[in-house]
N, C-alpha and C positions, 0 to 999 in steps of 0.2 A: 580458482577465483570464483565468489558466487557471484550468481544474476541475480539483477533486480528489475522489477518493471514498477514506473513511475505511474500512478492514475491520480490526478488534480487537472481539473477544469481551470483552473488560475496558470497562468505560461510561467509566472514570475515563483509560483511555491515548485513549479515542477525545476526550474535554472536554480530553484533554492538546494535543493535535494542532490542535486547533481552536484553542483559545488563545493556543498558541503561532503560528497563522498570521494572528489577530486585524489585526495592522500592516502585513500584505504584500498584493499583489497576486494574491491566490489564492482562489478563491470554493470553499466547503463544499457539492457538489453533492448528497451524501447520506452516508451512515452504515453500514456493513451489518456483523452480528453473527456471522456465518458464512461461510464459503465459498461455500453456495450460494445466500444474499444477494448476497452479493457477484458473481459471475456474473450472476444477475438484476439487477441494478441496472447493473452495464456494461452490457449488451446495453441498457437502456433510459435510461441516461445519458448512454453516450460520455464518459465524462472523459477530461479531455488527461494525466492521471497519476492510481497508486493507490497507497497505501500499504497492506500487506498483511501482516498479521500470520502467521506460522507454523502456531502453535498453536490450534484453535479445535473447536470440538464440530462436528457433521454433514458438515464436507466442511473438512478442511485448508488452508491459505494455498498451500502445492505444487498440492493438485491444485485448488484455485479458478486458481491462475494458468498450467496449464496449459488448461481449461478457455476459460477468457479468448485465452490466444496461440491458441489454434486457432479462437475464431470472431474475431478480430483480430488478427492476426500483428503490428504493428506497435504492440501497446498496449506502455504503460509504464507498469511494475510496479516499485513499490521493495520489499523487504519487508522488515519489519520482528520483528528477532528477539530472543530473549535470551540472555541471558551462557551460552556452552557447545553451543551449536546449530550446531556449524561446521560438521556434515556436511548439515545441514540446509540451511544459509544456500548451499552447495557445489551440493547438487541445485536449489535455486531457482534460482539461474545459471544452470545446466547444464537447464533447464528456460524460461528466456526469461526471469529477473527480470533488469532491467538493473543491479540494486543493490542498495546494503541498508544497513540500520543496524539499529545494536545499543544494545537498549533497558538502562537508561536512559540518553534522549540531550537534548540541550540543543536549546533553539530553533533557535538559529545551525546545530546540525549538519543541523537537519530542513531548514530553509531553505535554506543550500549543498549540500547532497543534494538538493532540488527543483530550485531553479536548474541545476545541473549536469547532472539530467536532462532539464530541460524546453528547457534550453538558451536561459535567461532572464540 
């Protein structure tokens, strides 16, 4: 079963995510509200993927997954952005995200964007 660690400042996108992985082979390793939650809890989680919001109060999705590639070179960061962030969603690439989607997105596209990075 892989791990996933959820990072959204919104409670209702992070129960979105969850829900929609209810059916699949994917275990909910933890939850984190910020960026730099979200660095604490990789470093003490290990997930085998994260999903990672842009926008978020005390430490951004860029620089949480910057953060992250430098004590993990090899993690996998999808991020997750909103309608009109293309320079954004541009630097998290160019920054070590492997991917991204763009909110609002369907189950099916969370799940073939998982699989496709987990390589499931």
């Amino acid at each position: 079963m892989k791990r996933l660690l959820i990072v959204d400042d919104a409670a209702f996108m992070r129960l979105s995510i969850r829900n929609m992985l209810l059916n699949y082979d994917i275990e909910i390793v933890g939850e984190a509200t910020n960026g730099i939650m979200a660095v604490e809890m990789y470093k003490q989680l290990r997930p085998d993927v994260v999903t990672m919001d842009i926008t978020m109060p005390e430490m951004t999705g860029i620089e949480a997954l910057k953060e992250i590639k430098a004590f993990d070179p090899k993690a996998l960061v999808i991020m997750v952005s909103s309608m009109g962030q293309e320079s954004m969603v541009k630097q998290s690439i160019l920054s070590g995200a492997k991917t991204f989607i763009v909110k609002p997105f369907t189950e099916d596209v969370l799940y073939q964007t998982l699989s496709k990075t987990l390589g499931i």
